[in-house]
Structures are given as structure tokens and as C-alpha cells.
C-alpha positions in Angstrom: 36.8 10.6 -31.2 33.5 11.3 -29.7 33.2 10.3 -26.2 30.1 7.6 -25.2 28.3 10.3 -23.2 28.2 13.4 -26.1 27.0 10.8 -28.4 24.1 9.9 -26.6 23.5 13.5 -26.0 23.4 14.5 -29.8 20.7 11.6 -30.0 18.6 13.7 -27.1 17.9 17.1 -29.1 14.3 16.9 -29.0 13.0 16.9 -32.9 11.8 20.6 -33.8 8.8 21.7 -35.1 9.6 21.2 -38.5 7.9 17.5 -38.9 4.8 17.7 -41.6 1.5 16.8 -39.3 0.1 13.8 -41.0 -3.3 13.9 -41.9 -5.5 11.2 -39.5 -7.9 10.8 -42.5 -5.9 6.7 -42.8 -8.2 4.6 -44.1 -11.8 3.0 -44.2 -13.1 1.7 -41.1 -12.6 -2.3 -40.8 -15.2 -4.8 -39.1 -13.6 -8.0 -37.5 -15.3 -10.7 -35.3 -14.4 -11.3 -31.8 -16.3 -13.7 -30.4 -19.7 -12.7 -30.5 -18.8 -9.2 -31.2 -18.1 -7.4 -34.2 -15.8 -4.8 -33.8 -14.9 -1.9 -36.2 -11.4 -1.0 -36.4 -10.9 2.4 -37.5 -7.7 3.9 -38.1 -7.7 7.8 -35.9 -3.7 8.7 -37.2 -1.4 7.1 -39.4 2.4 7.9 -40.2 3.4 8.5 -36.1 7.4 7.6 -35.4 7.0 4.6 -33.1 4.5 5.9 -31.2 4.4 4.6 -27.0 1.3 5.9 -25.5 -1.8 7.7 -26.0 -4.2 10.0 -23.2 -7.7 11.0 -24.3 -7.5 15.0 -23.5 -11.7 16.9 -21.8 -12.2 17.7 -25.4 -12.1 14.1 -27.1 -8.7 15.2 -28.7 -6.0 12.8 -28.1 -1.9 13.5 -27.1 0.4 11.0 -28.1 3.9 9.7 -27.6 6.8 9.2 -30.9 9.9 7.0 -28.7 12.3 9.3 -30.5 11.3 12.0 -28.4 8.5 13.9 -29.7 4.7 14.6 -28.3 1.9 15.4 -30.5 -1.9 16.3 -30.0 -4.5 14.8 -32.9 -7.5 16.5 -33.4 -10.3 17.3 -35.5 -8.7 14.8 -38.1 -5.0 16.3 -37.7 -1.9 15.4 -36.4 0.2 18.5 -34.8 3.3 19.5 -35.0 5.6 18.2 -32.1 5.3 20.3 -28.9 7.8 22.3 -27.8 9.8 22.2 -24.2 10.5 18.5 -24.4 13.5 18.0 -22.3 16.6 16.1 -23.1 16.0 12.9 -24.3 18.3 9.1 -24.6 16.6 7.9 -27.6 18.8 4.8 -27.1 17.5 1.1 -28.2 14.2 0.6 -26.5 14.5 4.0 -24.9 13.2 7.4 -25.4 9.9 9.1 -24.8 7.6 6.5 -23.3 4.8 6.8 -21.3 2.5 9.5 -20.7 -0.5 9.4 -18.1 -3.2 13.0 -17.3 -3.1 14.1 -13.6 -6.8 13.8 -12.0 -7.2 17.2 -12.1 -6.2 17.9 -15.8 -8.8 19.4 -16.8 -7.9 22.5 -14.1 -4.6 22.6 -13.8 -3.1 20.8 -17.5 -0.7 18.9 -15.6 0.5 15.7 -16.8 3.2 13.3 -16.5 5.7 11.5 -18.8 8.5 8.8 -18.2 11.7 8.7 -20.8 15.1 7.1 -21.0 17.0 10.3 -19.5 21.1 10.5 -20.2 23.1 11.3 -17.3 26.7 10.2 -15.8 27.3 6.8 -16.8 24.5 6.2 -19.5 20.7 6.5 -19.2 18.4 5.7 -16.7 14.2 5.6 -16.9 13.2 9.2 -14.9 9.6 10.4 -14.6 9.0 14.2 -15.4 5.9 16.6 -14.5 4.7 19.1 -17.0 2.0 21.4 -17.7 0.3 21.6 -21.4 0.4 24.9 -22.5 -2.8 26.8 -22.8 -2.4 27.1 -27.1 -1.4 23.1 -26.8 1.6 24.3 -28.6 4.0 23.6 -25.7 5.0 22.2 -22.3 5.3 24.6 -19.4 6.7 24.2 -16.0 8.8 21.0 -16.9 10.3 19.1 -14.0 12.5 15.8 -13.7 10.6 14.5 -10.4 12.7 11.0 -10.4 15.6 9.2 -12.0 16.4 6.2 -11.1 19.5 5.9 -9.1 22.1 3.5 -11.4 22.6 4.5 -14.6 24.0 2.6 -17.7 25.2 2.6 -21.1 22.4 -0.4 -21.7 19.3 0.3 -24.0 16.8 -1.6 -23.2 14.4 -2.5 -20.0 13.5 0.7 -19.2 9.7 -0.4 -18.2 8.0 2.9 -17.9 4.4 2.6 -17.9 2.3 5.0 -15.2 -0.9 4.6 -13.6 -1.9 7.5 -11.4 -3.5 6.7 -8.2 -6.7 8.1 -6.3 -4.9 9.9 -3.7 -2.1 11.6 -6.9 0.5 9.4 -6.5 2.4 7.7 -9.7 2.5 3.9 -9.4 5.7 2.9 -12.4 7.6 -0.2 -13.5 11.7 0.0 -14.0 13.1 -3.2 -16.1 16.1 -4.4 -15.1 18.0 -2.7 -17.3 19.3 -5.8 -19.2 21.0 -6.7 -15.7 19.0 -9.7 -13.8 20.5 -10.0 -10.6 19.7 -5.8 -10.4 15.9 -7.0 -9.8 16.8 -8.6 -6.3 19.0 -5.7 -5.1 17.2 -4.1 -2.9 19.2 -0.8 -3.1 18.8 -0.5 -6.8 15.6 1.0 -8.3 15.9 -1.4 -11.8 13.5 -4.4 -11.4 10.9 -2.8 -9.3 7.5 -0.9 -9.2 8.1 2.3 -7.7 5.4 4.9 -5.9 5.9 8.6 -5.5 3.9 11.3 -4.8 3.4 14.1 -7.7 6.2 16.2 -6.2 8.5 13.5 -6.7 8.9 12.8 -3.2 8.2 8.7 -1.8 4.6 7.5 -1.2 4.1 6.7 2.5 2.0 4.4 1.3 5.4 2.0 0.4 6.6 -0.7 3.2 8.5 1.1 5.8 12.1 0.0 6.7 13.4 0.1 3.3 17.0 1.1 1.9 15.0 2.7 -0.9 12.0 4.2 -0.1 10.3 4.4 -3.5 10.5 0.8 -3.9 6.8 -0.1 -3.9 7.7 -4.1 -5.3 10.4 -5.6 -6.4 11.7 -9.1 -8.6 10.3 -7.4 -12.0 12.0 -8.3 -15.1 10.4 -4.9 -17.9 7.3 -4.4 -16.4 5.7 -2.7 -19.4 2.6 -2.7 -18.3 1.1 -1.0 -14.8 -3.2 -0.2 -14.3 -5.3 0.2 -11.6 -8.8 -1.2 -11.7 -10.8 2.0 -11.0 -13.7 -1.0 -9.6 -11.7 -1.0 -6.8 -8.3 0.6 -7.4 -6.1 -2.6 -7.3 -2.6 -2.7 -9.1 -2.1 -4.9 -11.9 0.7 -5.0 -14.2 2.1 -7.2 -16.9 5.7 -7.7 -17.6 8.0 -9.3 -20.3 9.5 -12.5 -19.4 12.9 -14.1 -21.2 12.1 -17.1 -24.1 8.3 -17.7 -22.0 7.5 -16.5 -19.0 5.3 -13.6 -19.9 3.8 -12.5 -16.5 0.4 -10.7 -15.1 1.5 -9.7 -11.6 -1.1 -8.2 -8.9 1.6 -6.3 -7.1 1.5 -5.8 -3.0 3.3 -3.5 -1.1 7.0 -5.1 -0.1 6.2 -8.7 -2.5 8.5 -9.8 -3.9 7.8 -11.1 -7.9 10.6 -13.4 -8.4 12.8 -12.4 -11.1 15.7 -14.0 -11.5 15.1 -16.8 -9.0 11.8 -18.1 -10.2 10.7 -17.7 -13.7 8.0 -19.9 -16.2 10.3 -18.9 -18.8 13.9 -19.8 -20.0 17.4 -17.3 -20.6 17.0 -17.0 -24.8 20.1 -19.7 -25.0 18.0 -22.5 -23.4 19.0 -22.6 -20.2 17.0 -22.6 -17.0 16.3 -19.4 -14.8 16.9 -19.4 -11.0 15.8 -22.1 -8.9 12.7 -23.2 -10.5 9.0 -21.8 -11.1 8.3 -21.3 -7.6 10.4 -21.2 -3.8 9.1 -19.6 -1.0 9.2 -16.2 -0.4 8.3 -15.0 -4.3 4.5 -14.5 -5.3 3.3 -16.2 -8.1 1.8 -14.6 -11.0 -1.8 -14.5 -12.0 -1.2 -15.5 -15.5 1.7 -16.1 -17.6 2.4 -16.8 -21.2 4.8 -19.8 -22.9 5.7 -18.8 -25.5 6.3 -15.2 -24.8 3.6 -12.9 -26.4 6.2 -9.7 -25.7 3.3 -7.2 -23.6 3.7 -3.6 -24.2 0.5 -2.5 -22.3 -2.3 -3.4 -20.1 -5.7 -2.2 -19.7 -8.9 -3.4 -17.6 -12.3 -2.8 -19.5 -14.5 -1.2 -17.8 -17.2 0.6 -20.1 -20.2 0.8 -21.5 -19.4 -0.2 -25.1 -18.5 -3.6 -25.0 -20.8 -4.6 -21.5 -19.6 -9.0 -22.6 -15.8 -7.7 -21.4 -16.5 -5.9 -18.2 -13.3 -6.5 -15.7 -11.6 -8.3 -18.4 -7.9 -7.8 -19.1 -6.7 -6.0 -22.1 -3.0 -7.2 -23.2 -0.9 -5.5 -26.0 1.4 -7.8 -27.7 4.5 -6.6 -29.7 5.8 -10.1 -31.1 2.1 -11.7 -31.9 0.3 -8.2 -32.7 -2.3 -9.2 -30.9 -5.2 -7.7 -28.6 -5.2 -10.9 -25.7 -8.7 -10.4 -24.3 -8.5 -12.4 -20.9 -11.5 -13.3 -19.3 -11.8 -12.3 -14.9 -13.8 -14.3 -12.9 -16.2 -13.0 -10.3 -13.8 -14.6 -7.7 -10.9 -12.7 -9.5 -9.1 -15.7 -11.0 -8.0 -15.8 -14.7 -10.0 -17.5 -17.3 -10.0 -18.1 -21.0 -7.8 -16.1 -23.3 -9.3 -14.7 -26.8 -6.8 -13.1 -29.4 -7.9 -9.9 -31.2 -6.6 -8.7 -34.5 -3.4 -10.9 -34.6 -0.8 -9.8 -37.4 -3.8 -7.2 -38.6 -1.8 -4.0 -37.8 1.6 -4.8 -37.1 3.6 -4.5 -32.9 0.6 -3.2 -30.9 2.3 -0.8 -28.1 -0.2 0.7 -26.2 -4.2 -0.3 -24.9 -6.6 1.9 -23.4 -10.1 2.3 -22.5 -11.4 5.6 -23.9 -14.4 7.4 -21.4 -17.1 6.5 -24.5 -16.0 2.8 -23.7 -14.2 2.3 -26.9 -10.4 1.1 -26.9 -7.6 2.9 -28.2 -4.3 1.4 -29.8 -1.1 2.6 -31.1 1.3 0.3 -33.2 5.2 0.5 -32.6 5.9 1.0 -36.2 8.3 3.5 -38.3 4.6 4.3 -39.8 2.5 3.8 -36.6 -1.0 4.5 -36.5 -3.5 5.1 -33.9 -6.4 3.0 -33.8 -10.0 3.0 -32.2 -11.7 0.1 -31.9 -15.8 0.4 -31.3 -18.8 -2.3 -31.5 -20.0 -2.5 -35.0 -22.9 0.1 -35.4 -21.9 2.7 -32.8 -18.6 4.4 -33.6 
């Protein structure tokens, strides 16, 4: 019989070079109202394997992420072959290759960063890798696991993953909980938290001092799927999935603590109540949540010149709605109104981001995903 650990390593052979690009001439451009905007939804990519994430490359081009483990560029109305020099992969329930984020200084030195469900002793844990983007875009160079989290399991889901990269280079990510609540309050376990390291790997010294881990940036995070920084004035924001409710917006602080499992707006899927309550002292409260659960995958700020009505606003993706949630900020930097964009239009909505022309990008967690741009009516 095949032992647990060799099986998950015959699902980690990165997928060859031998996919067929798909052409990313999808299909005519779409106009939709939101609010007082009309929108056109035009579709950049279609027939991308679950696609996770999306980066804009200097050139306008994009890279992409397929969760079974592959990373493609699309440009000039084509989708690439896979890139080679992937590394070995847990393409395991929710987990495989996930997040990918540009260094500041790309554009010179190519580097970039990706976050995957990695196998190892015991199971698979979420690790963060550095890479550099070949020169012919045909490969990655100079690949280098910089972090794995330090408990692995045989569990497949709650990885968390997202990345934002800071001003100074650091790598702000989320780690779920790994299907394990209690793991989130363990101070000495990485699942549950928002981490911060430096681009070498090492630990941010910008993280509370006098910890057991020193990485640990946050911690009481459920599968915080979503993680920005608002480049107005480079605060943290992430979102994060809650259980049956209890969708959460978080504004994470060095050594807060978020809650999870002791307080919760939500409930466990059988019914039953979470923790203590919706609040005890001690846990920070969120800046939003969501009851029923909207499932986020991503989370952007807006900050562009294409759509001026939305400026500071937040940007949700929504897996179980397939939704945009638009979510008003107030100049005091409370929450207001919600709007919902393009609900059940194109399918589980994984990732959101705000392109340098101001337009938003979008990539659907589908067997057929597609990536989307969404511009104001009249200036894609």
C-alpha cells in the first residue's frame, strides 16, 4: 500500500509544459451598473485551472496562479505555457499554489514571491518561497523556500496565504488554522496568525518583542485569505473566513490579538456557539463582519484614478456569493454601506486587485477560470 506521505508527493510534480495556452480572446466585453457607474466587464483569459492570484508585470502583461501548481504569464492576447522550476507542490483540498505578490524592485531584479501548501514530515504546511522570473519569462530562477510553518498536517484546508509586501521589503501573510481552532491561540504555533519576515526569510523586527515565535506579527485568525496594505498610508488590513457567519475585516496591530476561537459573530457549521461570546476583553473587535458568511478570498483598497466615487473603499472577493462587496470608508476610517458587484455573474471570485491604470482585475476559482478586467464604461 502507498504510504500517506508518497501519495501526497505524486500529487506535487509540478504539471509540465505540455498544457495547450488558451487563447485570452474569451468573449465580448459586458457593461453592468454599479451604482452610478457603469462598468464593463471584459473577460482578459478564459480556461485557467482554478486560478489563485494575479500580479500586473512593467509591461502591462499579467502572471497568474492555477492551485494545482502551475504559473503562467498572459500577454498580447495569449496564455503561456506553465513556467518551469516550480518546486514541489501539496495540491491537497484547498491547497496548492496560492498567492503570488512582485518585489518593489521587480522591475530590476525580477524577484517575486509565492506562498503554496508545501509537503513535508507529517502532512503539508503553508511556506512562502522567493524566486526570480527568468529573463525569456520561460522559467523561475534562484528558487528558495524562505518559510514553512512549523506544524505540519495531513489537513487540507486553511492554509490562508495571501501576501502584501511592505515599504521597507518585508512580507506581511495570513496562516488559517489549519482546520484546528484551538491552534489560533497557541502562541507557539504559526497556524492562526499573520506573520512578518523580511525577504531573506528571516523575522521582521518590526514584530512585538518577547515572543516564543518571533514571526508572529498577530494572532486569533481563523483563514485569513485576505491581507493589503493601504499604500495612503501603509496600514494592514485583512479579511478572513469566519465558520456559518462571522466573516471578518480585521485592521491587524502588532501583538493583538483577533479572537478566534474565543470570540466569534459567527457559529461552528452544526449550530452551536463559538467561544465565549462576540466580545471579552483582551480580543480586538473587527471592523466589519458578515452574517451570513460571504466566504472572502481576497481584499483590495481602491486607490486609482479610474473609478475616483470608490477612492479608499474596500474591495472584497466572495467565493460563496460570487460577488465584488464594494464597502464604503469614511473619512474617519469607519465602515459604511456595502454595494454588491456582479453577484452569480461569473461564478467563485478568488482574487481582487487594483491594476496601476486604476482598473480592477479578477480571477474566478473555476475548473474553467477566467481572468477578468473590470474598467468604467467608455475608457477600457
Amino acid at each position: 500500500m502507498l504510504n500517506p506521505f508518497n501519495r501526497i508527493a505524486r500529487l506535487c510534480v509540478p504539471v509540465l509544459a505540455i498544457s495547450v495556452a488558451t487563447s485570452a480572446l474569451a468573449e465580448e466585453p459586458r457593461e453592468i451598473r454599479a451604482g452610478d457607474v457603469t462598468i464593463e466587464v471584459t473577460s482578459i483569459a478564459e480556461g485557467l485551472e482554478n486560478p489563485w492570484s494575479v500580479e500586473v508585470l512593467p509591461d502591462g502583461a499579467f502572471i497568474v496562479t492555477e492551485r494545482p501548481g502551475r504559473m503562467r504569464i498572459i500577454r498580447d492576447g495569449e496564455v503561456g505555457r506553465p513556467l518551469g522550476g516550480l518546486p514541489r507542490i501539496a495540491a491537497v483540498g484547498q491547497g496548492g499554489l496560492l498567492d503570488l505578490a512582485l518585489s518593489s524592485d521587480f522591475a530590476e531584479s525580477r524577484r517575486l514571491f509565492f506562498t503554496a501548501a508545501a509537503p513535508g514530515p507529517g502532512g503539508q504546511g503553508t511556506a512562502v518561497f522567493s524566486a526570480r522570473l527568468s529573463a525569456n519569462e520561460r522559467r523561475l530562477e534562484d528558487v528558495r523556500r524562505i518559510f514553512l510553518m512549523n506544524k505540519l498536517t495531513g489537513a487540507g484546508q486553511h492554509f490562508g496565504s495571501r501576501i502584501a509586501v511592505a515599504a521597507d521589503g518585508s512580507l506581511f501573510f495570513g496562516i488559517g488554522d489549519r482546520g484546528e481552532p484551538d491552534r489560533a491561540q497557541d502562541q507557539g504555533d504559526h497556524a492562526g496568525k499573520i506573520i512578518r519576515i523580511n525577504a531573506d526569510g528571516t523575522p521582521s523586527s518590526a514584530n512585538p518583542a518577547g515572543q516564543a515565535l518571533p514571526e508572529v506579527w498577530s494572532s486569533g485568525h481563523r483563514n485569513p485569505q485576505g491581507i493589503v496594505i493601504d499604500p495612503a498610508d501603509n496600514k494592514l488590513y485583512n479579511v478572513e473566513h469566519g465558520a456559518r457567519g462571522g466573516d471578518e475585516i480585521n485592521a491587524p496591530e502588532a501583538g493583538n490579538n483577533y479572537g478566534w476561537p474565543v470570540i466569534s459573530y459567527g457559529k461552528h457549521y452544526s449550530g452551536a456557539e463559538i467561544g465565549i461570546g462576540q466580545s471579552a476583553d483582551g480580543y480586538e473587535q473587527p471592523l466589519h463582519y458578515w452574517d451570513p458568511s460571504i466566504a472572502p478570498g481576497a481584499l483590495a483598497i481602491y486607490r486609482g484614478a479610474m473609478f475616483p466615487e470608490w477612492e479608499g473603499d474596500f474591495l472584497v472577493a466572495a467565493l460563496k456569493y460570487q460577488l465584488i462587496a464594494r464597502i464604503e470608508r469614511n473619512n474617519d476610517g469607519s465602515v459604511g454601506k456595502e454595494e454588491r458587484i456582479l453577484q452569480g455573474d461569473y461564478g467563485r471570485i478568488r482574487d481582487v486587485k487594483v491594476a496601476p491604470d486604476g482598473s480592477i482585475l479578477l480571477v474566478t476559482d473555476e475548473e474553467d477560470g477566467q481572468l477578468l478586467r473590470l474598467t468604467r464604461a467608455g475608457q477600457s
